[in-house]
C-alpha positions, 0 to 999 in steps of 0.5 A, spaced: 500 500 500 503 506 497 501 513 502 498 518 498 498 526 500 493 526 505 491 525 511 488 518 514 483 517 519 482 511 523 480 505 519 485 507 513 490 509 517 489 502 521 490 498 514 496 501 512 499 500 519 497 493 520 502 490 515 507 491 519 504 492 526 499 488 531 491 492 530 485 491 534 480 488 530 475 492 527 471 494 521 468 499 518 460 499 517 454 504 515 448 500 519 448 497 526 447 490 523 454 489 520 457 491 526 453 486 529 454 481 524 462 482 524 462 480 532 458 475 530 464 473 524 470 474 529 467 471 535 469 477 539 464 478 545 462 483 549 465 488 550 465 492 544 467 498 542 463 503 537 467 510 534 464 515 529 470 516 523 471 522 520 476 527 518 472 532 521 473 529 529 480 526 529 479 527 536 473 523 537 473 523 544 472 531 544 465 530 542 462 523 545 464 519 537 467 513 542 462 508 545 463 502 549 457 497 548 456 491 552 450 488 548 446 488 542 441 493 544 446 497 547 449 496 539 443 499 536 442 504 541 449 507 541 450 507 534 444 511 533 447 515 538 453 516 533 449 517 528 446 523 531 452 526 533 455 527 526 448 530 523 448 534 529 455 537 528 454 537 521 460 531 519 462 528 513 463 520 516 466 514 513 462 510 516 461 509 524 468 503 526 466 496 529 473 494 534 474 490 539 476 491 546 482 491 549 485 491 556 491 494 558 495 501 559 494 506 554 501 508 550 501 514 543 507 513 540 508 517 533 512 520 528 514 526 526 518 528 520 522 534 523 525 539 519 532 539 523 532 531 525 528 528 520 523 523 523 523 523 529 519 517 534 516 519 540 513 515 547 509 517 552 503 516 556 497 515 552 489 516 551 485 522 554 491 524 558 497 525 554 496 533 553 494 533 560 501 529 563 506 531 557 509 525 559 514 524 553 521 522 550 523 522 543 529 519 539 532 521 532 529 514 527 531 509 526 532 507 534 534 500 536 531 496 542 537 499 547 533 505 545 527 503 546 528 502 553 532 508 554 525 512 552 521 507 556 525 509 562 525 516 561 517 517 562 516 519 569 511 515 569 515 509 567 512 505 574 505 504 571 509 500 566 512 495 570 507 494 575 504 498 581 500 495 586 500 488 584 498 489 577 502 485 572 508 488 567 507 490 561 510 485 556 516 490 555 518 486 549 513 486 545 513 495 547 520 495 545 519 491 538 513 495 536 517 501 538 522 499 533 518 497 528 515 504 528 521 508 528 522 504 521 517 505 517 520 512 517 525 508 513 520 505 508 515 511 508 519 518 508 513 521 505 509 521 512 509 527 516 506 525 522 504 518 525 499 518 531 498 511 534 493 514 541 492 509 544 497 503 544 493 499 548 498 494 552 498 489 557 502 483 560 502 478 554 500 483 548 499 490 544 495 493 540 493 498 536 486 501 538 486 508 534 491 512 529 492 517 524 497 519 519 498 525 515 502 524 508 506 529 505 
């Protein structure tokens, strides 16, 4: 798949990245019946993730474009809902997105391609957070696993990573191999301006990507 100038929202952007990258199922749909019978497809039970895709709300959670659903009925209803939203606000959609669940700890990593540097990789404590807490180191591409860690241990909420509590680490692995394997893509990709992987959602055995957005030059 050749980028072209642009900028690509969730459901593109994610089937670029799955070939190279671990991508939480999902498909995108225009009627709650095929959400519905893609769970039923993949055998993934609740619960669900519904999100409303557009290039007008890349960031979906600022307007309630992210529902998570724990039933058919709640399906339907949410579906509904984010439909409402969009004719609401007067957004041009692609198409409402069905995904898996994931559990874990929610990372953004991305790429910038700088003026000085060139592509530059980033880390830091993802999700709704990340311009709350700042918490974020960054790496001229291409970085090697040593790197990576470096870049995990620099967050000052690195703790969070190893296990607070009782709770299990992250595969650190696995966070490291992903890390290195994004820092890449700049490589085979130099025409990618920015690269927004928010969430990473990682746990003890595996990690995934749950949303992203690329912006092609």
């Amino acid at each position: 798949m050749v980028l072209k100038k642009g900028i690509y929202a969730e459901h593109k952007a994610e089937q670029f990245l799955s070939k190279y990258l671990p991508v939480a199922k999902s498909n995108l749909t225009k009627k709650p019946q095929e959400a519905l019978a893609f769970l039923s497809k993949q055998k993934l039970s609740y619960p669900a993730v519904l999100k409303l895709v557009s290039k007008d709300a890349l960031h979906k959670t600022d307007i309630g474009g992210v529902k998570i659903v724990k039933s058919d009925e709640e399906l339907n209803e949410c579906y509904e809902a984010l439909l409402s939203i969009a004719k609401k606000k007067k957004l041009k959609i692609e198409g409402i997105l069905v995904q898996e669940y994931v559990s874990g700890k929610e990372l953004i990593i991305g790429l910038k391609n700088d003026k000085t540097f060139g592509h530059v990789i980033a880390l830091g404590i993802g999700g709704t957070l990340v311009e709350v807490l700042k918490d974020i180191t960054f790496r001229v591409c291409p970085i090697t696993e040593d790197d990576a860690q470096q870049m995990i241990d620099e967050l000052k909420a690195s703790k969070i990573l190893y296990g607070v509590r009782g709770e299990k680490p992250v595969n650190l692995k696995e966070l490291r191999h992903f890390m290195v394997n994004v820092s890449k893509l700049a490589e085979k990709n130099k025409n990618i301006e920015e690269l927004d992987i928010n969430p990473l959602i990682i746990n003890d055995k595996f990690a995934k990507i749950a949303d992203a957005r690329i912006v092609v030059g």
